[in-house]
C-alpha positions as CSV (number, residue, x, y, z in Angstrom):
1,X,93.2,117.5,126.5
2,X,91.2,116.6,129.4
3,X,91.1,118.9,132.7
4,X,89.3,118.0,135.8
5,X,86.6,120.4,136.8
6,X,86.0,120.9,140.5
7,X,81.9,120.6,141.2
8,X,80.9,121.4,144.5
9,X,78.1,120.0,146.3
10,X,76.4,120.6,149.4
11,X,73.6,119.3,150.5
12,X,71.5,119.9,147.2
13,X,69.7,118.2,144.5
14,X,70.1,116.9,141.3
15,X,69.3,120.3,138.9
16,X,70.5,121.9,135.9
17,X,71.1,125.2,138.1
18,X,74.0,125.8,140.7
19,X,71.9,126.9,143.5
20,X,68.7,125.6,144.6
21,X,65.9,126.7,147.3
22,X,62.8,124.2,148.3
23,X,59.4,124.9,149.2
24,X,57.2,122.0,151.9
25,X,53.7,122.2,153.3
26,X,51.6,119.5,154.0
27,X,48.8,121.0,151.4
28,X,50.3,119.6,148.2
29,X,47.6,122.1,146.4
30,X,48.7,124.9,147.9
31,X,52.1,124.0,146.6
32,X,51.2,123.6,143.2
33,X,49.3,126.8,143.5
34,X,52.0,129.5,144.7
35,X,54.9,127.4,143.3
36,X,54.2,128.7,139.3
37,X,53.6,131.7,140.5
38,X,56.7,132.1,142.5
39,X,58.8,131.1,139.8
40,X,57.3,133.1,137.3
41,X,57.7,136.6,139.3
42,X,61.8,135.3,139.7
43,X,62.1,135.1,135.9
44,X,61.3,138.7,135.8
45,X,64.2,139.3,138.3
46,X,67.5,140.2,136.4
47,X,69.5,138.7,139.5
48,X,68.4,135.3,138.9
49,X,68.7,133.5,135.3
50,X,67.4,129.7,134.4
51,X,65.1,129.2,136.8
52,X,63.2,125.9,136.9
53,X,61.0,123.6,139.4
54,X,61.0,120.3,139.7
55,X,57.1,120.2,140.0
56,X,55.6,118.3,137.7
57,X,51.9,118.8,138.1
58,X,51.3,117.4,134.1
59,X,50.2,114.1,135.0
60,X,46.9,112.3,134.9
61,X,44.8,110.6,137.6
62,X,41.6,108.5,137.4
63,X,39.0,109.7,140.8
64,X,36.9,106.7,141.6
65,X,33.5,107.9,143.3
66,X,31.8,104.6,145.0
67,X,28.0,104.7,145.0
68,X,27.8,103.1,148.5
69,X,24.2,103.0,148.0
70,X,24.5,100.5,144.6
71,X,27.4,98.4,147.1
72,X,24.6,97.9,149.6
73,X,21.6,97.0,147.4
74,X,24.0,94.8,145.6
75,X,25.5,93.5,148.6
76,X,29.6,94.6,147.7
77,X,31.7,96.2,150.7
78,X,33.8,99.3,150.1
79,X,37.2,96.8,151.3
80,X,35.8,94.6,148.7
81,X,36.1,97.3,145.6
82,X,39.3,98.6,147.4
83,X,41.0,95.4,147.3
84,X,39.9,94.4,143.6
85,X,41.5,97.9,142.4
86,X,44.3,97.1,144.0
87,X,45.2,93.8,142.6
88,X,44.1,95.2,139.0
89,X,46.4,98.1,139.4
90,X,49.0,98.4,142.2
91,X,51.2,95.5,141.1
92,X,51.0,93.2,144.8
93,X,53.4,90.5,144.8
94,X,51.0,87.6,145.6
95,X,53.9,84.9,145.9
96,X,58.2,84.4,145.6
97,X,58.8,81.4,143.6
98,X,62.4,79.5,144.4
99,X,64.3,77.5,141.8
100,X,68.0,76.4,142.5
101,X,69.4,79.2,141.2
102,X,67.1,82.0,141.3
103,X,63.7,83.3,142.6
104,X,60.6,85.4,141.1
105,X,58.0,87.3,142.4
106,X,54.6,86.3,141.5
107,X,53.0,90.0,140.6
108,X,49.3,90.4,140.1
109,X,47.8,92.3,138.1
110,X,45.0,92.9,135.3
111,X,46.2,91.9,131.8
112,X,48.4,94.6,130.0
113,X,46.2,94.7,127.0
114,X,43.2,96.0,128.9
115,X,45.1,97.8,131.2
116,X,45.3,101.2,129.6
117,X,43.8,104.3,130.2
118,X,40.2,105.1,132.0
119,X,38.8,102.3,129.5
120,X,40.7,99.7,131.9
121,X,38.2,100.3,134.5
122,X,35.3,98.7,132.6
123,X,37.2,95.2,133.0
124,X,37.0,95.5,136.7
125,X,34.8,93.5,138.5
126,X,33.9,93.1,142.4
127,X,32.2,89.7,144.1
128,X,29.2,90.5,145.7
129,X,28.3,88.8,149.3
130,X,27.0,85.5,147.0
131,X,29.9,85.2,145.1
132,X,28.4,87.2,141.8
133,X,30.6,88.6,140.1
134,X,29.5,92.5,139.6
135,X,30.8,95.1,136.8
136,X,32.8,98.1,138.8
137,X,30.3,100.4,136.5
138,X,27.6,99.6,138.5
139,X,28.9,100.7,141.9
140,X,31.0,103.6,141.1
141,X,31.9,106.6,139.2
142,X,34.9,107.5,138.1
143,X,36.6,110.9,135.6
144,X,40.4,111.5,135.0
145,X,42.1,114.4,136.4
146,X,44.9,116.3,137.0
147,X,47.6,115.2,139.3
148,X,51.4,115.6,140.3
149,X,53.6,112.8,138.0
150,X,56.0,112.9,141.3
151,X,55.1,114.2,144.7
152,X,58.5,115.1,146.5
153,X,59.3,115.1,150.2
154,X,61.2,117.4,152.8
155,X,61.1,116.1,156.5
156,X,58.1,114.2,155.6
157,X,56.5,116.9,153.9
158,X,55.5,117.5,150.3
159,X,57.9,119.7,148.6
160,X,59.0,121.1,145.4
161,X,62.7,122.5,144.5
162,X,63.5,125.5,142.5
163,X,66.7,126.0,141.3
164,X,68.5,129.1,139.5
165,X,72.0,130.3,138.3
166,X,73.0,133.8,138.8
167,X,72.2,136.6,136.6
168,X,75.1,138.6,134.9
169,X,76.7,140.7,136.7
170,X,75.1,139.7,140.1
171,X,76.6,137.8,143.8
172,X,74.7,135.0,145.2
173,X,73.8,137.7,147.6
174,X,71.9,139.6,144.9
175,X,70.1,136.5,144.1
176,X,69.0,135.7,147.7
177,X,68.1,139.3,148.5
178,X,66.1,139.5,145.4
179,X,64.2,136.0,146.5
180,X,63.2,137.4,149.8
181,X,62.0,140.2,148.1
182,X,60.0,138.9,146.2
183,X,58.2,136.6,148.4
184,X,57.1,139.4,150.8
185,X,55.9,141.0,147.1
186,X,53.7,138.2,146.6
187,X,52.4,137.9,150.3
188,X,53.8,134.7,150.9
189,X,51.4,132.1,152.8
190,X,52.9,131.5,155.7
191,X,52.2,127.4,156.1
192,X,54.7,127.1,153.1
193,X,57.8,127.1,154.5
194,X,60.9,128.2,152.2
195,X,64.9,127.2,153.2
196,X,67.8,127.7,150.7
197,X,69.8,124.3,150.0
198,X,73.5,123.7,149.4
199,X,75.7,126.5,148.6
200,X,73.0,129.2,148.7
201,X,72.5,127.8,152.5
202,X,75.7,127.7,153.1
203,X,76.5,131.5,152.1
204,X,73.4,132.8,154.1
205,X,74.7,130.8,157.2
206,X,78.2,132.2,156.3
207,X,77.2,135.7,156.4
208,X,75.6,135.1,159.5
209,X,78.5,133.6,161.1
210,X,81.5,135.9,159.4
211,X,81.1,139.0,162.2
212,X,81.7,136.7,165.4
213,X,84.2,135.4,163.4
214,X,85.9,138.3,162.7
215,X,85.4,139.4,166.7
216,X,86.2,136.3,168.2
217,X,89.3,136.5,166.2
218,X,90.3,140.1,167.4
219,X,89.1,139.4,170.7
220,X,91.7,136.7,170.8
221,X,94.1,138.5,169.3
222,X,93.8,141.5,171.9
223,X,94.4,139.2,174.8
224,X,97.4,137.4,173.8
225,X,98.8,140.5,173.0
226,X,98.1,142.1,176.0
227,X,99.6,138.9,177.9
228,X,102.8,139.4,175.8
229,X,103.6,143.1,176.4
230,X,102.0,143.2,179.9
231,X,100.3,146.1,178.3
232,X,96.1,147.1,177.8
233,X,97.2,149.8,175.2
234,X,99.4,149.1,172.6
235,X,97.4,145.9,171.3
236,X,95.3,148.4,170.0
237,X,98.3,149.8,168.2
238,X,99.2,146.2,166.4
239,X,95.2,146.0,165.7
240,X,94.9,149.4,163.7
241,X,96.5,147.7,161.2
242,X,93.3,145.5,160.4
243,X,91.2,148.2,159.1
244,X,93.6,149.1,156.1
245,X,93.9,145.5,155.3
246,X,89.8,145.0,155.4
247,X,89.9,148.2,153.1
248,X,92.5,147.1,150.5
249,X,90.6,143.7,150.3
250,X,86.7,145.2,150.0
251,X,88.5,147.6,147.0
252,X,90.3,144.8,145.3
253,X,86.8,143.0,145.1
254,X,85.0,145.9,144.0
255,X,87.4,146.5,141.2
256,X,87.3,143.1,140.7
257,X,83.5,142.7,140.5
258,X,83.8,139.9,142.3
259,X,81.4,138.8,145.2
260,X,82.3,138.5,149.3
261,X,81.5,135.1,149.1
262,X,83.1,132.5,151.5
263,X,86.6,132.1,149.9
264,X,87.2,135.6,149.9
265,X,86.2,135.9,153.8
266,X,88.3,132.9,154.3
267,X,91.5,135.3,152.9
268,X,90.0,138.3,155.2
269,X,90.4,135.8,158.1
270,X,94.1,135.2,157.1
271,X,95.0,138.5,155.9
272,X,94.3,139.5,159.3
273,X,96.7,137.1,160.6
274,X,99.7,138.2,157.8
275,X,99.2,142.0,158.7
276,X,99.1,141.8,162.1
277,X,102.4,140.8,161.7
278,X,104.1,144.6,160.6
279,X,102.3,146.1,163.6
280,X,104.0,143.3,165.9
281,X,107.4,144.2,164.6
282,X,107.7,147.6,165.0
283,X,106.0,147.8,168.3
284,X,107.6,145.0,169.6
285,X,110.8,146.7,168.8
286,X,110.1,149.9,170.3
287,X,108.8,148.8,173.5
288,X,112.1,146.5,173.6
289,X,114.1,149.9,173.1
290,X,111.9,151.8,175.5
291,X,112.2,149.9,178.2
292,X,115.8,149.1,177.9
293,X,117.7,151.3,176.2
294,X,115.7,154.4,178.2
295,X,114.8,155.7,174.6
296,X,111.6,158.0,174.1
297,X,108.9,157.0,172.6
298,X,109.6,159.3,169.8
299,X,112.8,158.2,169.3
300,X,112.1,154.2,169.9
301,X,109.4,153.8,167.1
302,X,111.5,156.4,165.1
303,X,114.0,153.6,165.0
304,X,112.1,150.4,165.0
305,X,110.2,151.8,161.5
306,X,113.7,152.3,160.0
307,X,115.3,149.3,161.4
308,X,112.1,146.6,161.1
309,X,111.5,148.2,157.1
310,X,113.0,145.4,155.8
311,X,111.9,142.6,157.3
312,X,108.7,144.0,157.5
313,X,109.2,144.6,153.4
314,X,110.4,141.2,153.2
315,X,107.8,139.2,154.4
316,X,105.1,141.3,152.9
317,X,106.5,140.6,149.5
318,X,106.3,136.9,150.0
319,X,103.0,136.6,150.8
320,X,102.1,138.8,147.9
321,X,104.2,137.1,145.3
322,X,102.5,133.8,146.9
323,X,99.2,135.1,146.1
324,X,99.5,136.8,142.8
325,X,99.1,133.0,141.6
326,X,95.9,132.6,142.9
327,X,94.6,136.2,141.9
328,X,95.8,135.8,138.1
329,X,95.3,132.1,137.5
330,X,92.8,130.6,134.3
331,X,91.4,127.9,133.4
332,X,88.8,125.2,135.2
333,X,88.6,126.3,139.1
334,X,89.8,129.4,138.9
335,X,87.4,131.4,140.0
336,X,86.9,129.5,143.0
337,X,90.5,130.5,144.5
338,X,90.4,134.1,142.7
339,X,88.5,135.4,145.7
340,X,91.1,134.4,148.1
341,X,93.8,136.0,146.1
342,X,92.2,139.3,145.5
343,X,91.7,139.7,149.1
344,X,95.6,139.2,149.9
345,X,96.9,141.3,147.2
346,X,94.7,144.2,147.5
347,X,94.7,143.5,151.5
348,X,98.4,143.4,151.7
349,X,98.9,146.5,149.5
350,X,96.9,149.0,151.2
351,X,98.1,148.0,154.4
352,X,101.7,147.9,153.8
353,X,101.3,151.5,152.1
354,X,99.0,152.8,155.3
355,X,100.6,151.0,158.2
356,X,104.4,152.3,157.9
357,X,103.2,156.0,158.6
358,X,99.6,155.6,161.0
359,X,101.2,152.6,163.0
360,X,103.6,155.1,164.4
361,X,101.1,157.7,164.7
362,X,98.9,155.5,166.8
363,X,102.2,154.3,168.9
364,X,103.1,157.7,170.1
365,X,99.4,158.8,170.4
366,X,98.5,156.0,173.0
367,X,102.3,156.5,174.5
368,X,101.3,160.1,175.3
369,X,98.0,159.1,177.1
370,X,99.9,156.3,179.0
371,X,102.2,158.8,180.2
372,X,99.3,161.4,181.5
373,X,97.4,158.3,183.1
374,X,101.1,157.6,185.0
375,X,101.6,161.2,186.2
């Protein structure tokens, strides 16, 4: 049967690889110089696998050299053989013809049967300043070379796009590390300027992005907290919890093999959110017995861990049953929801194994300082 596949794009070009990088500098030689070789040294690189350019540097050109000296004795301009080259050659539309239900360009052009290869040049001829007609032969020179079939452009510079699939075995940031690398191997020039495109792009921005992320979260976090129990202290209590849950998610990756790629800092962000949660309802409780029952501190988050163990069980079960799903799912887009899956589980087992005994710990440990600050 037939099963959608889910392709994303960002931002990047039509390739036979996933990710793609380009290359731009106005010298279009030095391009086609350092491009082959850059491509060459990643193909040795076990991180990166099908690597391919989109330079095609296989074409042909003919160089016409004028002999301004012939134009002049002969009396031919330079616009004059520019112009007649042009009209043999570049196609101009001379003319639109209208009928009553269509139109048609009037192309011209030198006639198809001469037209083909360097031979197409002997049947070009200029008008000298008397009208007389005179062979191109006789006023320039002219020898095929080499050129680009395609010259493409980034921000109006000539460019060229390589594109690559990961290795086996190896993240995204594997590949990108091992790019870099190997540019400052080969001494990179520095007029060619090198940026990643779609999804590679997006990851380095990502990573760039995911530790003020992370911080403006906790920051945020520590103040509405604060706000809420009129206390500088015990927010740190409720945020312990986030260290065992980052732990249980980096392990489930690693014994996953899977990469921190963005889907799986995505379920860091929320697994922050769903463990915070079993900090909140013990302290929560114990401040509420604290400051009106006239309970210890011992006492209070002695009963708040024995009282809030089910609830606190209860809702951790349901957001780890919800994500077992996503962890052991097959078939077309799994592996892009895997990521997020792995992170919860392995998040929300560490934590709710670790938090139940340090949570107190760190209760009656920042209770005890409170009190010696007081007195």
């Amino acid at each position: 049967w037939f099963q959608p596949v889910q392709e994303l794009s960002i931002e990047d070009r039509i390739s036979r690889a996933q990710y793609q990088m380009t290359l731009s500098t106005p010298d279009t030689a030095l391009l086609a110089e350092w491009v082959p070789r850059l491509q060459a040294a990643l193909a040795q690189r076990p991180e990166l696998a099908d690597i391919g350019s989109d330079l095609q540097n296989d074409g042909w050109q003919a160089y016409v050299e004028i002999d301004r000296t012939a134009a002049a004795r002969l009396g031919v301009q330079v616009q004059t053989i520019t112009a007649a080259l042009q009209n043999a050659f570049a196609q101009r539309q001379i003319a639109t013809l209208f009928t009553q239900s269509n139109q048609y360009r009037v192309v011209l052009e030198q006639d198809p049967a001469r037209a083909q290869g360097m031979a197409a040049l002997d049947h070009v001829f200029v008008a000298a300043s008397d009208g007389t007609p005179v062979a191109l032969s006789a006023l320039a020179h002219w020898s095929s070379r080499k050129a680009p079939v395609v010259v493409n452009h980034q921000s109006q510079f000539p460019a060229a796009t390589l594109s690559f699939n990961l290795g086996n075995g190896h993240s995204l940031g594997d590949a990108v590390a091992a790019v870099e690398e190997v540019q400052q191997q080969l001494g990179w020039p520095l007029s060619i300027e090198s940026r990643f495109l779609g999804a590679a792009e997006a990851f380095r921005a990502s990573l760039s992005n995911t530790l003020w992320l992370v911080l403006a979260a906790v920051v945020v976090m520590y103040l509405v907290l604060g706000i809420l129990y009129e206390s500088a202290i015990h927010p740190i209590t409720i945020l312990s919890t986030l260290p065992s849950a980052t732990v249980g998610a980096l392990l489930a990756l690693l014994v996953s093999g899977r990469a921190l790629d963005m889907v799986a800092v995505i379920g860091i962000v929320l697994l922050i959110g769903l463990v915070k949660k079993n900090g909140i309802m013990m302290v929560d409780f114990a401040l509420e017995a604290e400051r009106h029952e006239r309970l210890s501190a011992r006492a209070a988050i002695h009963r708040a861990a024995i009282l809030r163990f089910r609830p606190i069980l209860m809702t951790t079960l349901a957001a780890l049953l919800g994500a077992l799903p996503l962890m052991l799912a097959s078939g077309s887009g799994a592996e892009l929801r895997q990521p997020l899956g792995l992170v919860m589980v392995g998040g929300l087992l560490v934590s709710q194994v670790l938090t139940l005994y340090t949570t107190p710990v760190i209760y009656l440990f920042f209770e005890r300082i409170a009190q010696r600050r007081g007195r």
